[in-house]
C-alpha positions as CSV (number, residue, x, y, z in Angstrom):
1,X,-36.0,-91.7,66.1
2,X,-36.3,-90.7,70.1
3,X,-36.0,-93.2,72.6
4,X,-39.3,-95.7,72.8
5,X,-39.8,-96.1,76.6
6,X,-39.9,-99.6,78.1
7,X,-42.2,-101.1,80.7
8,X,-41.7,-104.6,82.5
9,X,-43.8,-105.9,86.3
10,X,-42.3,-105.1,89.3
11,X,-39.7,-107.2,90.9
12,X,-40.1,-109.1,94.0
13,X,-43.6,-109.5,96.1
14,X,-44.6,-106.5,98.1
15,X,-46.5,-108.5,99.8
16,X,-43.8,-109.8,102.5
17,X,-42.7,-105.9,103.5
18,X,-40.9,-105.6,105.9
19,X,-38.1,-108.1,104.9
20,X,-36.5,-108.1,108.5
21,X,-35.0,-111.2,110.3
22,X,-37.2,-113.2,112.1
23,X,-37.1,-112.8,116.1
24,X,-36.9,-116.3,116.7
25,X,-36.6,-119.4,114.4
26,X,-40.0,-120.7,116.0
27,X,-42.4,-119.5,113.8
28,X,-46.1,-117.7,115.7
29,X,-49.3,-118.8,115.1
30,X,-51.9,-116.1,114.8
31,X,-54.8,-117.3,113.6
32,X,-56.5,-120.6,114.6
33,X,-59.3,-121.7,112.5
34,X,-62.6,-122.7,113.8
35,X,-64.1,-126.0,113.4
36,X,-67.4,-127.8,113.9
37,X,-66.6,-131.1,115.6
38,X,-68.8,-132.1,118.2
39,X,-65.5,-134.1,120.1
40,X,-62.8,-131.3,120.9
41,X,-59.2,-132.1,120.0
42,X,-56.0,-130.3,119.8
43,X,-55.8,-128.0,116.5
44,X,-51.6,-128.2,116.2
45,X,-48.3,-130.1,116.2
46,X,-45.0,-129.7,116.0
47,X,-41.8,-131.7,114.6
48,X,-38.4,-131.7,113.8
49,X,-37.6,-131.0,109.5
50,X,-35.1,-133.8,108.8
51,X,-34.9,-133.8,104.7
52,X,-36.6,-134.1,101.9
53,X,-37.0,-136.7,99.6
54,X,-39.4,-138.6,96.9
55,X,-42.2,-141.4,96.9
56,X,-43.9,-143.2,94.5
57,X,-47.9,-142.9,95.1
58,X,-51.2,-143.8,93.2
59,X,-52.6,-140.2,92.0
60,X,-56.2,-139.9,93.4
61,X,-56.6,-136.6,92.7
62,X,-60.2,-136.7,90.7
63,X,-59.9,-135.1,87.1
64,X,-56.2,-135.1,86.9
65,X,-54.8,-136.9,83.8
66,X,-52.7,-138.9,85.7
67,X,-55.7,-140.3,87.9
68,X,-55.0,-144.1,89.6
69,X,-51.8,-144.1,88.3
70,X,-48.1,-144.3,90.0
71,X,-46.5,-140.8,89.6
72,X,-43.5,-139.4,91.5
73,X,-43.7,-136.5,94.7
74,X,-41.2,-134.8,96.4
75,X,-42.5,-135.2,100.1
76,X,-40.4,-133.6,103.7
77,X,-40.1,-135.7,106.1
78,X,-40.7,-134.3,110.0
79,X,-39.1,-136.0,113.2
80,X,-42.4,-135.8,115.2
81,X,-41.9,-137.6,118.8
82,X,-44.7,-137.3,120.9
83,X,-45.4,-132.8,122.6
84,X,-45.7,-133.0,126.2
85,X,-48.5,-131.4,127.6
86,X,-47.5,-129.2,130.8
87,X,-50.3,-126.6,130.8
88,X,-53.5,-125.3,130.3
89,X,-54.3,-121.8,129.6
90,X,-57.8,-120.3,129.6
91,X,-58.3,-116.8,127.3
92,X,-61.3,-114.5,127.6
93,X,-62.2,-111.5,125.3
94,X,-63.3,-108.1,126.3
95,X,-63.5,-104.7,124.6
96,X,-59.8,-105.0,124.0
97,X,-59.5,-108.3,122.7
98,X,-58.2,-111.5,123.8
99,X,-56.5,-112.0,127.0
100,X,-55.4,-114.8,129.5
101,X,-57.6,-115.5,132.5
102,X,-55.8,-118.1,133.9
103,X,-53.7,-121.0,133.9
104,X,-52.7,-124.4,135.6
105,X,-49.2,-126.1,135.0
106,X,-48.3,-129.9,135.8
107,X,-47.0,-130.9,139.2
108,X,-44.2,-131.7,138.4
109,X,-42.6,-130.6,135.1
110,X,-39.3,-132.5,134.1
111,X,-35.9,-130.7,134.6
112,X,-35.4,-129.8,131.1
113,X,-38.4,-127.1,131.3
114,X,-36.4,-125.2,133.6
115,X,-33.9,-124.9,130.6
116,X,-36.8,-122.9,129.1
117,X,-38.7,-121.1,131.3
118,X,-37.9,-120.3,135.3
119,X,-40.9,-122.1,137.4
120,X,-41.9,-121.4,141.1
121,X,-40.5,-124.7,143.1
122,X,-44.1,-125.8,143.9
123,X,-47.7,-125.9,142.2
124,X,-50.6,-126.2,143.3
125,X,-52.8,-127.8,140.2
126,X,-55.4,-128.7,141.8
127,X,-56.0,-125.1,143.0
128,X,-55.1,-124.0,139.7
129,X,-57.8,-126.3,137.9
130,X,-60.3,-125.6,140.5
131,X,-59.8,-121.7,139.3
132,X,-60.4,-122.2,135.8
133,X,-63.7,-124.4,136.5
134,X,-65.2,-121.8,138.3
135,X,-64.5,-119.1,135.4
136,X,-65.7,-121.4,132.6
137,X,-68.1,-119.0,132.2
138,X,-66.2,-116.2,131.0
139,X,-63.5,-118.3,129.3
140,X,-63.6,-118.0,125.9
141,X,-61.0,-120.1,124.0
142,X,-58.3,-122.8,126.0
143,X,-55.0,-123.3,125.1
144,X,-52.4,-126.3,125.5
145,X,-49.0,-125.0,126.6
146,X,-46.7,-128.4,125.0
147,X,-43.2,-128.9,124.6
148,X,-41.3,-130.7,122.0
149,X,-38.6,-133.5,123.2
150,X,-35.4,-133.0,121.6
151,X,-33.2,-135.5,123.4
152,X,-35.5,-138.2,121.1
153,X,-34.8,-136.6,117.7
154,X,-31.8,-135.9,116.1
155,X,-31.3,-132.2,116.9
156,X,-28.3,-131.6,119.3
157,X,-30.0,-129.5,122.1
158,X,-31.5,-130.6,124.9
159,X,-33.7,-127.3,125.9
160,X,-37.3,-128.5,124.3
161,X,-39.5,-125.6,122.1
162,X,-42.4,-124.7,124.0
163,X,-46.1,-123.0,122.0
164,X,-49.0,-122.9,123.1
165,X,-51.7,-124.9,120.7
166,X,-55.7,-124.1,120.8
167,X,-58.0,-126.8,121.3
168,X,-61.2,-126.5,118.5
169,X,-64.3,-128.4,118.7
170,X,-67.0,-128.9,121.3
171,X,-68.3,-127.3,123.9
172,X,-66.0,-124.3,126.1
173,X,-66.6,-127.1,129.2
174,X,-65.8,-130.5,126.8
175,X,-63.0,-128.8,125.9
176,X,-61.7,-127.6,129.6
177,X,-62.3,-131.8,130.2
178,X,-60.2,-132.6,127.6
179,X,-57.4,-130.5,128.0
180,X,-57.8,-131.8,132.1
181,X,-57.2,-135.6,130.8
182,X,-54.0,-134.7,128.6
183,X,-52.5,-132.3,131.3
184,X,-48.9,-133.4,131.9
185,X,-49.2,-136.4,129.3
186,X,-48.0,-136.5,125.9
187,X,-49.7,-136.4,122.5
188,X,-48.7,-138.2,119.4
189,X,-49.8,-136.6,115.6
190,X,-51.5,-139.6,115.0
191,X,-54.3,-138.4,118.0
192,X,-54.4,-135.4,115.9
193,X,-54.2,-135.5,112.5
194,X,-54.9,-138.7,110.0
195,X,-53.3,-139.4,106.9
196,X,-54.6,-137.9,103.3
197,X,-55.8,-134.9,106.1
198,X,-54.2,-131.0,104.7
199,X,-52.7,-129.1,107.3
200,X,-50.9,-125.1,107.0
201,X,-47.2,-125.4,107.7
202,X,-45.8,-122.4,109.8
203,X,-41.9,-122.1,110.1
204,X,-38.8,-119.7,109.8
205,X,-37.5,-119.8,106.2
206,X,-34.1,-120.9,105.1
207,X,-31.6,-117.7,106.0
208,X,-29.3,-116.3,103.4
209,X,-27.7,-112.9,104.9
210,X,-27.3,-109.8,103.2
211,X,-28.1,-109.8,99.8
212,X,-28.4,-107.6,96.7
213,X,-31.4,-106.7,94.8
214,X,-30.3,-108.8,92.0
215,X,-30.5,-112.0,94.2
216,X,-32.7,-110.2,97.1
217,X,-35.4,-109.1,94.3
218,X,-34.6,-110.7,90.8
219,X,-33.8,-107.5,89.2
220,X,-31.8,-107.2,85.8
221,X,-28.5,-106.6,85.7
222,X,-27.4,-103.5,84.0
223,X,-25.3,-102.9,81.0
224,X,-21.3,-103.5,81.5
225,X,-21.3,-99.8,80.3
226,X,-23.5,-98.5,82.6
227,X,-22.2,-96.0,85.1
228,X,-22.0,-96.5,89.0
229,X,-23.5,-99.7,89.2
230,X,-24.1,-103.2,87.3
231,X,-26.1,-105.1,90.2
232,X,-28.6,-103.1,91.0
233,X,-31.8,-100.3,89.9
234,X,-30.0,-97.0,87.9
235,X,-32.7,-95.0,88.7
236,X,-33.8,-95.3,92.9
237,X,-36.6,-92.1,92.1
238,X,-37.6,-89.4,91.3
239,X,-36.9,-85.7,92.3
240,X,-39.9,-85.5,93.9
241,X,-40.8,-87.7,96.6
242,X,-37.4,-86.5,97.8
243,X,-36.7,-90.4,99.7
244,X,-36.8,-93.2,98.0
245,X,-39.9,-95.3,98.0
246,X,-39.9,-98.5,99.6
247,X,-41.1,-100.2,96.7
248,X,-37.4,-100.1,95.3
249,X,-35.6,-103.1,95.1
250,X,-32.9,-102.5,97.8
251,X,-30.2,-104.7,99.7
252,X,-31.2,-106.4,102.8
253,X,-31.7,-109.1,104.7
254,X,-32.9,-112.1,102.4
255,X,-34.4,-114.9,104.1
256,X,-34.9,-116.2,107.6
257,X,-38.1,-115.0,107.8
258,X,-41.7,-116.6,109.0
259,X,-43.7,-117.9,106.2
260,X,-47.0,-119.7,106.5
261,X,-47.5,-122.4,103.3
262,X,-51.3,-123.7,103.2
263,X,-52.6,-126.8,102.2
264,X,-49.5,-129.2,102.8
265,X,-51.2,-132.8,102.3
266,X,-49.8,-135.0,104.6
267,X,-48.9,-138.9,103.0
268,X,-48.0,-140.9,106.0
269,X,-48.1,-141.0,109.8
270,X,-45.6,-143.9,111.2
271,X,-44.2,-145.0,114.4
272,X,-40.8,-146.5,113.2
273,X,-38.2,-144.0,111.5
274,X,-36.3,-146.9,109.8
275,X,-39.2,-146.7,107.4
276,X,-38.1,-143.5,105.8
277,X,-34.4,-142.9,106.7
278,X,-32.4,-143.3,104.0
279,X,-29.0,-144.9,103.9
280,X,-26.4,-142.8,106.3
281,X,-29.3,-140.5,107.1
282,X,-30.4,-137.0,106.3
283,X,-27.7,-134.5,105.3
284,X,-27.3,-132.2,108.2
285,X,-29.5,-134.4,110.8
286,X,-28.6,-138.3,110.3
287,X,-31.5,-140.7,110.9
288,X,-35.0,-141.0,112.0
289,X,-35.7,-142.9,115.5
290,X,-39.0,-142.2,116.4
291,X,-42.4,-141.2,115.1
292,X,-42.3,-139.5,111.4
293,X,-44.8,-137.6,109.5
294,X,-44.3,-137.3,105.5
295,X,-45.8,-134.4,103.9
296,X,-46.3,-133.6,100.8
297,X,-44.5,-131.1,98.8
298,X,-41.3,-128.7,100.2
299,X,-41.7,-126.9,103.5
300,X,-40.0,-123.7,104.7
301,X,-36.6,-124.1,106.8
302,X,-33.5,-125.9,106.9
303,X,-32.9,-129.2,108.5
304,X,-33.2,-129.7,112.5
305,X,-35.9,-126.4,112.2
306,X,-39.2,-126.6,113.9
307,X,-41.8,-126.9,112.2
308,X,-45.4,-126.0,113.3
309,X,-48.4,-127.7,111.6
310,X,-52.3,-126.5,112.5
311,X,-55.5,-127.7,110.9
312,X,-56.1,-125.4,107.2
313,X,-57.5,-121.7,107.9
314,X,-58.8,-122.5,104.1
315,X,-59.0,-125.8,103.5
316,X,-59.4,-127.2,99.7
317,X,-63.5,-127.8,98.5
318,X,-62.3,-131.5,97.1
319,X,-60.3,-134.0,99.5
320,X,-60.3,-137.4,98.8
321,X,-62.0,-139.6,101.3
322,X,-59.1,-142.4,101.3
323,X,-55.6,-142.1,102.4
324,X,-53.3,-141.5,99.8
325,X,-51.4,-145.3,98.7
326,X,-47.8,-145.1,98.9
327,X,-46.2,-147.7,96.7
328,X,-42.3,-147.1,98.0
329,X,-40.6,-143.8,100.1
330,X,-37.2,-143.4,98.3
331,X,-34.3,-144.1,100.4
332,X,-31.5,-144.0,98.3
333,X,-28.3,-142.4,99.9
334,X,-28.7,-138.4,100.0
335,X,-24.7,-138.3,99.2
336,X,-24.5,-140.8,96.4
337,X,-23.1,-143.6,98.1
């Protein structure tokens, strides 16, 4: 009796080639979603990941089994203090695409931008703003250039994250007054997003180094009898192609890499961190001080990473018109004390 040949899927998603290192831990926005507000308002955030833990909430998700009744969620917690708002940045499109027209910064940016990016020792904004007014029609899009405020979370750096976040709604010259009013003030998430409201989460995924196609890819491991290797694919190809195909489960880097997760529902925007720290704080952050957001569900990245939020590119057809109702945020000791 011959040898019956066996079939099995593919290992690993194809669908995240190339598996290369990200070139920062601050993960890029390149799509912004458009939306039919008539009042224009900021389409992003960003914050802090602190832990994850678990809350008890009443299930109003219409047609689940578990409908108006207490069930357990895991649920991140973000350290969101409030982005500074220290430019404005006007976009037109052409033939080629999209590209900057031009720009106005505050008049005077605090020190720790200068940690981030070298500024000339004088603006003029008024100048500036005056510029942009007079090309309003040929703008296309505007864009917020904020910056986070590590010195009020518990990351130990003092150089703040800058991105630029797209304002959506209204008119091209309601949106060139609204980004005029928050220029060089700062924006909470609660101005931005409300509660029960899904959002996309964009951030750098948890690195893990070089590792084999067993771990990299989920492969099987091979016979202790087989010859060569245990931890990895016998057979890398065929003859001909004469290369290997990059469809084989290789070694490489695994991890660290940007990953975009949509439809995070966010359960809570609060002002006072004491609410969801729990006892001797986060494991690899400590506690909470400021502002706090608590979504829903796991989110890419290890503690103290940025994480970027942005209004859904495909939102869900059902969202329930209430908040969610939190009963109690867990805040039992992460380290068993």
């Amino acid at each position: 009796m011959g040898h019956r040949k066996q079939s099995a899927p593919r290992h690993g998603s194809l669908a995240y080639i190339p598996r290369g290192r990200a070139a920062r831990p601050i993960g890029k926005i390149k799509y912004w979603p458009m939306i039919t507000a008539d009042a224009p308002t900021m389409l992003g955030f960003m914050g802090y990941k602190a832990g994850v833990t678990h809350v008890f909430q009443v299930d109003d998700k219409t047609g689940s089994p578990n409908f108006g009744k207490e069930i357990i969620s895991t649920a991140t917690i973000l350290d969101a203090p409030p982005l500074l708002v220290c430019g404005i940045r006007a976009y037109t499109k052409d033939a080629y695409g999209t590209r900057t027209l031009s720009e106005a910064w505050m008049e005077e940016p605090p020190d720790d931008v200068e940690r981030r990016v070298t500024l000339p020792e004088k603006f003029d904004t008024e100048q500036m703003l005056k510029k942009i007014e007079e090309n309003l029609d040929k703008t296309s899009e505007f864009r917020l250039i904020a910056l986070t405020q590590p010195r009020l979370v518990g990351v130990s750096k003092k150089k703040p994250d800058m991105a630029e976040i797209k304002i959506g709604g209204g008119k091209i010259k309601d949106q060139f007054e609204y980004a005029k009013k928050l220029l060089s003030k700062t924006v909470s998430a609660i101005e931005i997003f409300k509660e029960g409201q899904y959002v996309d989460a964009v951030a750098v995924s948890k690195g893990k180094g070089w590792q084999g196609p067993v771990k990299r890819f989920g492969v099987k491991l091979e016979n202790r009898k087989s010859n060569k290797t245990h931890r990895g694919v016998a057979c890398i190809g065929p003859w001909r192609p004469a290369h290997t195909l990059y469809t084989v489960a290789r070694a490489g880097q695994m991890g660290y890499q940007q990953r975009t997760e949509y439809n995070k529902r966010i359960l809570k925007i609060g002002a006072d961190g004491k609410e969801v720290s729990p006892k001797g704080g986060f494991l690899r952050y400590g506690p909470v001080r400021g502002p706090y957001i608590i979504v829903k569900g796991s989110l890419p990245g290890a503690a103290k990473r940025l994480i970027r939020l942005r209004y859904p590119a495909r939102s869900p057809k059902k969202i329930p018109a209430e908040p969610p109702k939190i009963v109690q945020i867990s805040l039992e000791s992460p380290q068993g004390k």
